[in-house]
C-alpha positions in Angstrom: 0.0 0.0 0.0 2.6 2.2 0.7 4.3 1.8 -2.6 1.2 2.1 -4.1 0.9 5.5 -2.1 4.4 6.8 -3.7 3.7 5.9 -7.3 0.3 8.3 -6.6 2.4 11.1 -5.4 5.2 10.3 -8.0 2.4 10.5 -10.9 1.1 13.7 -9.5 4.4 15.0 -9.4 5.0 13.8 -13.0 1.8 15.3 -14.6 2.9 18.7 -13.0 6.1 18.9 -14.3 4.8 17.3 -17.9 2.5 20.8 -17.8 5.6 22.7 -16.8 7.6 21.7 -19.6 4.8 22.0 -22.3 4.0 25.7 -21.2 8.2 26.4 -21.5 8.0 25.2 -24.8 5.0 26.9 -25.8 6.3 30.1 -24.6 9.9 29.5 -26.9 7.3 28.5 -29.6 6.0 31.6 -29.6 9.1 33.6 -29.2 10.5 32.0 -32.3 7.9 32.8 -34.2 7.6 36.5 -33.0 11.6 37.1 -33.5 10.6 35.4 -37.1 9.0 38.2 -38.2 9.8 41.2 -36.3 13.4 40.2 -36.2 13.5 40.1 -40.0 11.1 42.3 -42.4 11.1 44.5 -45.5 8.0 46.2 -47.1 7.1 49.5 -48.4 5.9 51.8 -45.6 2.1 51.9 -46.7 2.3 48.2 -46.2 3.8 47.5 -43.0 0.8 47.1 -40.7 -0.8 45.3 -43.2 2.3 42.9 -44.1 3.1 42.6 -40.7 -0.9 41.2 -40.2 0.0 38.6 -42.8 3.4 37.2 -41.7 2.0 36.7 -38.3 -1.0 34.9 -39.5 1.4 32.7 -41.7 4.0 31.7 -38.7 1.0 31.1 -36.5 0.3 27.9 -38.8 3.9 26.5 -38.7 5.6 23.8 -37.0 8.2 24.7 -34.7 10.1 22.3 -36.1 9.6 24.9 -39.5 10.1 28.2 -37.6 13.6 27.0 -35.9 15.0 26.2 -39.5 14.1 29.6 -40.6 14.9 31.4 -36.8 18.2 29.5 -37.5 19.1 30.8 -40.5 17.8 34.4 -40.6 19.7 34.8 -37.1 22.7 32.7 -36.9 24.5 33.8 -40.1 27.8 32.3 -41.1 28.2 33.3 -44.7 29.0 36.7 -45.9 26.1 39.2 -46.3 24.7 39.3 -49.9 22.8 42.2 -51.8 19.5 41.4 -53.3 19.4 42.5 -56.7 17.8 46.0 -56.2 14.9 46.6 -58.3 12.7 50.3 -58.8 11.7 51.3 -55.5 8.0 53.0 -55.9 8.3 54.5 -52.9 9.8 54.3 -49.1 10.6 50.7 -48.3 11.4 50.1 -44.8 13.2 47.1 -43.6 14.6 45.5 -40.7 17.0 42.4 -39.9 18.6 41.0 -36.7 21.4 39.1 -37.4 24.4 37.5 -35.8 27.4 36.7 -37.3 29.0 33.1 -36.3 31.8 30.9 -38.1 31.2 27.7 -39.2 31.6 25.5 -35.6 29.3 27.9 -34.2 26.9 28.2 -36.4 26.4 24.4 -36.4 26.5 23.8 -32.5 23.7 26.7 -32.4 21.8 24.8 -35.3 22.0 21.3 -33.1 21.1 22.6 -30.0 18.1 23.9 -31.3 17.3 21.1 -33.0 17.4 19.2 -30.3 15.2 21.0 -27.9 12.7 20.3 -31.2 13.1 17.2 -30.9 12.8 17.0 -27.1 9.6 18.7 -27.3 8.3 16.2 -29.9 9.4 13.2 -27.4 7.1 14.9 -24.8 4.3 15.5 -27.0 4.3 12.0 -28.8 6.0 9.7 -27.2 6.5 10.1 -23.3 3.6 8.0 -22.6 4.8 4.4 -24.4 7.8 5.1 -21.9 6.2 5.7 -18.7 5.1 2.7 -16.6 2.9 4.3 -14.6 2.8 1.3 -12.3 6.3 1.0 -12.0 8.4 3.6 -9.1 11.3 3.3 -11.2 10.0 4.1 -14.2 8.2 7.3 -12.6 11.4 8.5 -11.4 13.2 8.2 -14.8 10.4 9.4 -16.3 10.9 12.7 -13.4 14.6 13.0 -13.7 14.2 13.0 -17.4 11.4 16.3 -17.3 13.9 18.1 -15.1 16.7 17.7 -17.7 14.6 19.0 -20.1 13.4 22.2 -18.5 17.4 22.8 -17.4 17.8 22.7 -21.2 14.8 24.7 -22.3 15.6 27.5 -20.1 18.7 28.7 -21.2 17.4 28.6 -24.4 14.6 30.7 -23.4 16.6 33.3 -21.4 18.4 34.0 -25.1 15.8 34.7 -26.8 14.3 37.2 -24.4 17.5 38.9 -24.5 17.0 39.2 -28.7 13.6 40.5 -27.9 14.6 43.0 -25.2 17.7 44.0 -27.8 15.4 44.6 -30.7 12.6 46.4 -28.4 15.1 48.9 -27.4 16.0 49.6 -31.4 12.6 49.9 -32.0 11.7 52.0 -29.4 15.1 54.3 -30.4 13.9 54.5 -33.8 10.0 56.1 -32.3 11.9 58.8 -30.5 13.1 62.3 -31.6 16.3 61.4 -32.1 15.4 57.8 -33.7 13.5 59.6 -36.3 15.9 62.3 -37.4 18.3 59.4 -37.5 15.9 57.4 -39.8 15.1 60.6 -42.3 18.4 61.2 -42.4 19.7 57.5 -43.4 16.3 58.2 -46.2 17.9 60.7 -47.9 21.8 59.8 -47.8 20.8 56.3 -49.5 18.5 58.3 -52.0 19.4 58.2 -56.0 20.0 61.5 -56.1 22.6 61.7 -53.2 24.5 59.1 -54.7 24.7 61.1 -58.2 25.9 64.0 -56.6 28.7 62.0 -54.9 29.3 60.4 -58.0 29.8 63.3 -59.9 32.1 64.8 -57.2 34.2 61.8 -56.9 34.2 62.3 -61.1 34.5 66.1 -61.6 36.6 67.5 -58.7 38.6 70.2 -59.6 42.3 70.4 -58.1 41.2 71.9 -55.0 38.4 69.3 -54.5 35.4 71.7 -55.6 32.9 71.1 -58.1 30.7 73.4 -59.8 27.1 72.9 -58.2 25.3 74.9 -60.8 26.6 72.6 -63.8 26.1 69.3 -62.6 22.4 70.0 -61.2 22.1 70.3 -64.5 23.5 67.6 -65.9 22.2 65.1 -63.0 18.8 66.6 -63.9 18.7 65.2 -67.4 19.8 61.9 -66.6 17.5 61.3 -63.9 14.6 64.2 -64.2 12.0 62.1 -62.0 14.4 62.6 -58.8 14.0 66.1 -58.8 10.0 65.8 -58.9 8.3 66.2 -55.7 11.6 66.9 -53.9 9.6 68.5 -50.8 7.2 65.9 -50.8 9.8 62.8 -50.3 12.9 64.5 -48.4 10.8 67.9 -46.8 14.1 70.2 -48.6 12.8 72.9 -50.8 16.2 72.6 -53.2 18.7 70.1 -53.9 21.3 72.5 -52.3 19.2 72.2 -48.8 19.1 68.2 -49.7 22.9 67.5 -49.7 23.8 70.0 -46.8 21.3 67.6 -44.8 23.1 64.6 -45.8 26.6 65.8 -43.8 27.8 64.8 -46.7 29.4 68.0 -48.4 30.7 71.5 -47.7 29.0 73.8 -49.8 31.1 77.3 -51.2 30.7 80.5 -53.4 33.3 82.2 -55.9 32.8 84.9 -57.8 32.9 84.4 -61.2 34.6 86.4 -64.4 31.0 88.7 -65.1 30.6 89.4 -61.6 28.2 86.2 -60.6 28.8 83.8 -58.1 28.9 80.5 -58.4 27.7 77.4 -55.7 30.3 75.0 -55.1 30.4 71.9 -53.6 32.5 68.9 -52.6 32.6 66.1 -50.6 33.9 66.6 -47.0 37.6 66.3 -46.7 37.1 64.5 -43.7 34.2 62.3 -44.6 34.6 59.0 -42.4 31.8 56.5 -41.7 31.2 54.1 -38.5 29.5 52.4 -41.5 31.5 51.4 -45.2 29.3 52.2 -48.4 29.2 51.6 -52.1 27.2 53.7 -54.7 24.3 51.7 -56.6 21.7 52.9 -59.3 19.7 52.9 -56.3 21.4 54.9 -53.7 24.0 55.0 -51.6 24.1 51.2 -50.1 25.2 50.4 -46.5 27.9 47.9 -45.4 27.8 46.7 -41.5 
């Protein structure tokens, strides 16, 4: 009777923790499947809401099995970064990616790891109970030992991915403020067409001294690329280009006088232009290298 009387209080104890475990999972399910979207996105701004909507109602359907795979890869990036092929931008597109850089060894002990919590939660879901005598003591408290080595493993796991959440939150919540925003107009019109002709055509038509005659390649920029220059107050909030690249930081902007008694805009780019950030020139923009 008395042994009967353990294995009762043993088979509580199991069906507590078997709960336990099932809810840790659920909660990394659903952190996976939030850092799935939020921690990797790209739409145009009139879309995002909307997009957002749909990439949540998508992952909700998925395995987690499914959602670790793409977590894995979207997050745990060993190869070098590669450019999509950029195509016409109709307007604004904003996107987003949380990535962390690993080598090779890395990389893979990240990918087994989570592939095996995966497959520990599919051992507790589908076949715990063809293991589990429930008559015997013995088997009760392997079956007990075995839950506790499981949540020890979940809850690193766990811990981790709260601390990606927490990091992107803060981003997100930097780019909502003041300062965020300015930062995020700003980054709009440095990687803007436009910009990047100008800098082009500096790099290209620098005199001696480093100037360039504003004046004449306006011009020039304008009849290569005439729809840049529509709506400029609309899409950067400058009334001229000259207000557009003094935003960027970019340049220093100058006057000289000229031979009829005019004066001329100059402009160059700053002698002691250095970036936190490296950057190549595209038909697109001015693209950004980590």
């Amino acid at each position: 009777m008395e042994i009967d009387a353990d294995i009762e209080i043993l088979k509580s104890e199991i069906l507590r923790k078997i709960g336990r475990n099932v809810i840790l999972f659920q909660q990394m399910e659903h952190l996976l499947k939030y850092l799935a979207v939020v921690g990797n996105f790209s739409s145009y701004a009139s879309q995002l809401e909307s997009n957002f909507e749909k990439s949540f109602e998508t992952i909700k359907k998925q395995t987690m099995g499914t959602v670790v795979k793409q977590f894995v890869e979207n997050t745990f990036n060993n190869a070098d970064e590669t450019t999509d092929e950029l195509t016409e931008l109709k307007e604004i597109r904003i996107g987003f990616k949380f990535s962390i850089k690993l080598d090779d060894e890395r990389y893979n002990k990240r990918k087994t790891e989570l592939a095996s919590i995966v497959a520990e939660r599919n051992e507790l879901i589908h076949n715990l109970l063809p293991k589990w005598d429930m008559n015997s003591l013995e088997s009760g408290k392997e079956i007990e030992r075995s839950l506790d080595q499981q949540r020890d493993n979940i809850l690193p796991e766990l811990d981790v991915l709260k601390g990606f959440i927490v990091a992107i939150g803060e981003y997100l919540s930097f780019l909502k403020s003041d300062e965020g925003n300015k930062e995020f107009m700003l980054s709009l019109v440095r990687q803007s067409q436009l910009v990047a002709w100008f800098f082009d055509m500096a790099e290209q038509r620098a005199r001696p001294d480093g100037w360039v005659v504003f004046q004449s390649t306006e011009q020039y920029i304008r009849q290569q690329v005439p729809e840049e220059f529509a709506n400029l107050k609309e899409r950067f909030g400058y009334e001229t280009v000259k207000e557009l690249l003094q935003a960027t930081e970019f340049f220093d902007m100058g006057e000289e006088p000229t031979k009829k008694g005019g004066v001329r805009i100059l402009y160059r780019i700053k002698p002691d232009l250095s970036f936190e950030k490296s950057f190549y020139i595209t038909d697109e923009g001015v693209e950004w290298v980590t």
